[in-house]
Each structure stands twice: as C-alpha cells, then as structure tokens.
N, C-alpha and C positions, 0 to 999 in steps of 0.2 A: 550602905552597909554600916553595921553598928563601930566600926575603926575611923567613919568620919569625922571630925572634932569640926563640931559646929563655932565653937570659938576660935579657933585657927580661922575658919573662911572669914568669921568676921572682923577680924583686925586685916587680914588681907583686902576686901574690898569693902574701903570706907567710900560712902560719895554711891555705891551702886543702887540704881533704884530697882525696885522688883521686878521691872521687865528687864533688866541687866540680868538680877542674879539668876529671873529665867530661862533666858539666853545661855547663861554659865552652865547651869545645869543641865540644859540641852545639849550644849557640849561636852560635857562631862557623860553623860550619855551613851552619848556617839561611841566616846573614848569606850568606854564598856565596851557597849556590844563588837567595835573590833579587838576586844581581847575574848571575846567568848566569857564574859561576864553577866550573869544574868544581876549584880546588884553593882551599882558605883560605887567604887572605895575612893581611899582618902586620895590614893595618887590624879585618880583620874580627877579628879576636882585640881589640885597643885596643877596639874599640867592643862588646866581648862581656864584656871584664871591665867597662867600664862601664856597662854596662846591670845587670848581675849585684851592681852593689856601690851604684850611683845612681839605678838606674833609664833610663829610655827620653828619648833629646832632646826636647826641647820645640822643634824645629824652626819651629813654626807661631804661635808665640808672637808675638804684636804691642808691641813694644819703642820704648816713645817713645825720640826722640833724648836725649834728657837721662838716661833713665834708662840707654840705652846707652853713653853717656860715665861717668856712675855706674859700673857694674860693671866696663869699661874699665879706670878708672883703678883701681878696688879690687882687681881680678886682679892688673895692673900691679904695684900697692904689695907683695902678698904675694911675686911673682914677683922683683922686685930685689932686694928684705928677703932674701930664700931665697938669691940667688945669691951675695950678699955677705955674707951671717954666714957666721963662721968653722967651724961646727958645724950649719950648714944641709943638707940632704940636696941633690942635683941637681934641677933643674925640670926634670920632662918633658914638659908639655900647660900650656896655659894656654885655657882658651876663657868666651865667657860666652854658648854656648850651654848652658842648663840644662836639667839635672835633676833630676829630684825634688823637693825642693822649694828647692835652690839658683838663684840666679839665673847663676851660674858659678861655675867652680872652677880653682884652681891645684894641679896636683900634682907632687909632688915622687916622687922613686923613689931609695928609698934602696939604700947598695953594697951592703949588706950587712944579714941579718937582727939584731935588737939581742933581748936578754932583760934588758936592764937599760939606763937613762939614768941620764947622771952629769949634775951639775947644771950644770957649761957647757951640755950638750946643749938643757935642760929649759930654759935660761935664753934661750935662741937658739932654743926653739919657741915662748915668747912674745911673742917681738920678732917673730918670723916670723907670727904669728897676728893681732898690731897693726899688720902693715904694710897693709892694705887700707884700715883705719879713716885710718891718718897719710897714706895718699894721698890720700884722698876731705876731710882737713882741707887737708892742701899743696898740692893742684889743684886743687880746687874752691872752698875756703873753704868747707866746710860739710860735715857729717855726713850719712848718713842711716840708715836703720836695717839696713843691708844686714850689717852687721858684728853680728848679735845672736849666729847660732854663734860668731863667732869669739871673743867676748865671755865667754860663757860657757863656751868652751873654757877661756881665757886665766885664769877665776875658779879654775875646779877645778883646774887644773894647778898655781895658786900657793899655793890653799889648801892641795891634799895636799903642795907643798912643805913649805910650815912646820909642819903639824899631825901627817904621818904619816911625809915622810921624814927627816926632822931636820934639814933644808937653812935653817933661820932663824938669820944667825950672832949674833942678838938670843937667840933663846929656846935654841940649842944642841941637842946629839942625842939630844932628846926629842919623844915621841910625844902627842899631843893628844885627845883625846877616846876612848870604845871605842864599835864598831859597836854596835848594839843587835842583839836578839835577832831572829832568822831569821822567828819567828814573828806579827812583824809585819805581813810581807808579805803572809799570811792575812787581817790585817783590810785589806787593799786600800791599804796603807801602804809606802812607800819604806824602805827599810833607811838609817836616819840614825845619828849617833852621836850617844852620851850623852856629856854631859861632865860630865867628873870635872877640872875645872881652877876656878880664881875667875876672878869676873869682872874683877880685873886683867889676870888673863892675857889672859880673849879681848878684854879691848881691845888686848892688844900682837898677837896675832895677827892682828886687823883691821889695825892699823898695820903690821904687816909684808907681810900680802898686797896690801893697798893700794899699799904703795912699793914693792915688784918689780912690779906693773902698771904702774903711774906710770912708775919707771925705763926697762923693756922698749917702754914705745909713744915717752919721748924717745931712746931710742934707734934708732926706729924711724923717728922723725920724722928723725934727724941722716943716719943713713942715706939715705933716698928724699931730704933735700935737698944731700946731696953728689954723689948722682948723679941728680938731675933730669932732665937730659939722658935717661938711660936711661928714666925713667921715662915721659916724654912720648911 
C-alpha cells in the first residue's frame, strides 16, 4: 500500500539479506490476508519484522496491575533516557506487550546504518540500557528483576570497553586478555579469553568497568529525574 514508508523498513532491518526481507514480506502477507486486506500496509510490515526478530505478542497474557505499572515505568525510563542523550538513536515503538520472552520493549531506529561506535555513542547505550532499572528505582522505589537483559547487556558493552577497545583512560590503548582457541567450542564450551595480564590489572579492570556502570545509571537516574514529568 502506498502508507508503506520504505525508509522506515530500512533503518529497521539493517544486516537483512534479500531472502530475509522475503521471508518478511511473506509474512507480512500473511498478516494481510487475515485482516481481509487485499494490499499490506505499513502495520502489517511493523508487526512482520517483529514477529521475525522477537517473536509473536503475548496478547493473552494475564498481567497483574502492579506488574503492569512495573514494565510501564521501565519502558518509560529506557524511552526518555533514549530521547534525551545526546547520542541516543530516535524511539520508534514503546509497548509492554511482550515477546518472546521480554515482558516489553523500547525501540529505537537508528538514521543511519553505523560499522563502528565511538565511545560517546557506547557511553550513551549504557545510560540508555539503565534507564528502565533508574525508573523502576525513581517511581517506584524498588527494583525488580525486569532489567536482567539489560543488565548484562550494560556488563559486556563496558567490559569490551576497557579490555578490547582501549576506551579505559585508567588502563590506556591497550588490549586485555586473548580469545581462546576455537576448539573449545567442540568440548560444549563458550569461547572465553585467556589472560595474559596480573592480577593487579584485573582488579583495575573491575574498577573501571564497575564505575562506567555506576556512572551511566547516575546519569541515568539525573536524567529521568529532570524530566519526571515526562516520565509519568
């Protein structure tokens, strides 16, 4: 249908090759014809990539009120955090109907495809990754475990700061550990790295990935409580 915004689909799937976006569109398709659509609009695409990247709504899902105010505000937190860093992508969808196994998601859609982040960027996807945890602390007063992706997003993005891109201005533009050998993977093992550093170091590395987390959620926190208002 002429309502499709062919630029929309393409900031959403960067990476897709033509048998993907085939795929997409055959589901999109689908989508149609069970609304009695004889052309695919723009939703049926929005809900084709996600179905394709997340999985199917959990429409039927029984959602106490508390826990719907929970995910609420934590959508909320990622969604402000997003709008207002400086190096934040756009929000395109906010919902906290889930799936897969999210209870909701915030997404963003970036201008432009990237093959490299600078470290403002990387600095401003960890603020942006702690903003649902700092809402669910500054509207709620309480945590809950809804933030574990985010969590361990926020760990590996700071760790490979300091260890692999040389972004610790503590340790300087040096590399931290080497991958181990491929063959691993054969004994039913994760590919980790060896290290080749002293155990001084990895205590400075712990302290340094520790305080860019630290830093990124109070900045996180300063943000969602300057614009509160939005966030309610």
């Amino acid at each position: 249908d002429s309502d499709v915004d062919m630029d929309v689909l393409a900031r959403r799937t960067p990476g897709f090759s033509g048998a993907d976006l085939e795929s997409l569109l055959n589901e999109a398709a689908i989508l149609a014809a069970r609304g009695n659509r004889k052309k695919i609009i723009m939703a049926d695409c929005e809900e084709a990539i996600d179905r394709v990247l997340m999985g199917p709504e959990k429409k039927n899902r029984v959602m106490s009120e508390i826990d719907r105010k929970v995910f609420a505000y934590h959508e909320a937190g990622h969604a402000v955090v997003a709008h207002y860093s400086k190096h934040g992508d756009p929000v395109h969808k906010i919902t906290i109907i889930g799936r897969g196994g999210a209870g909701g998601y915030t997404m963003m859609l970036p201008e432009e495809e990237r093959f490299v982040s600078s470290r403002s960027k990387l600095l401003d996807d960890l603020v942006n990754l702690l903003g649902g945890r700092a809402a669910e602390e500054i509207a709620l007063a309480e945590i809950s475990t809804g933030a574990q992706n985010d969590l361990e997003r926020v760990t590996r993005i700071a760790r490979k700061m300091v260890m692999e891109w040389g972004m610790s201005e503590r340790l300087g533009p040096l590399t931290f550990g080497r991958p181990n050998g491929e063959d691993l993977v054969f004994l039913g093992r994760d590919i980790s790295r060896e290290r080749n550093y002293s155990e001084e170091v990895a205590a400075v590395i712990d302290k340094e990935v520790h305080d860019l987390v630290e830093s990124s959620y109070e900045q996180a926190k300063k943000l969602l409580t300057d614009h509160r208002d939005k966030l309610d």
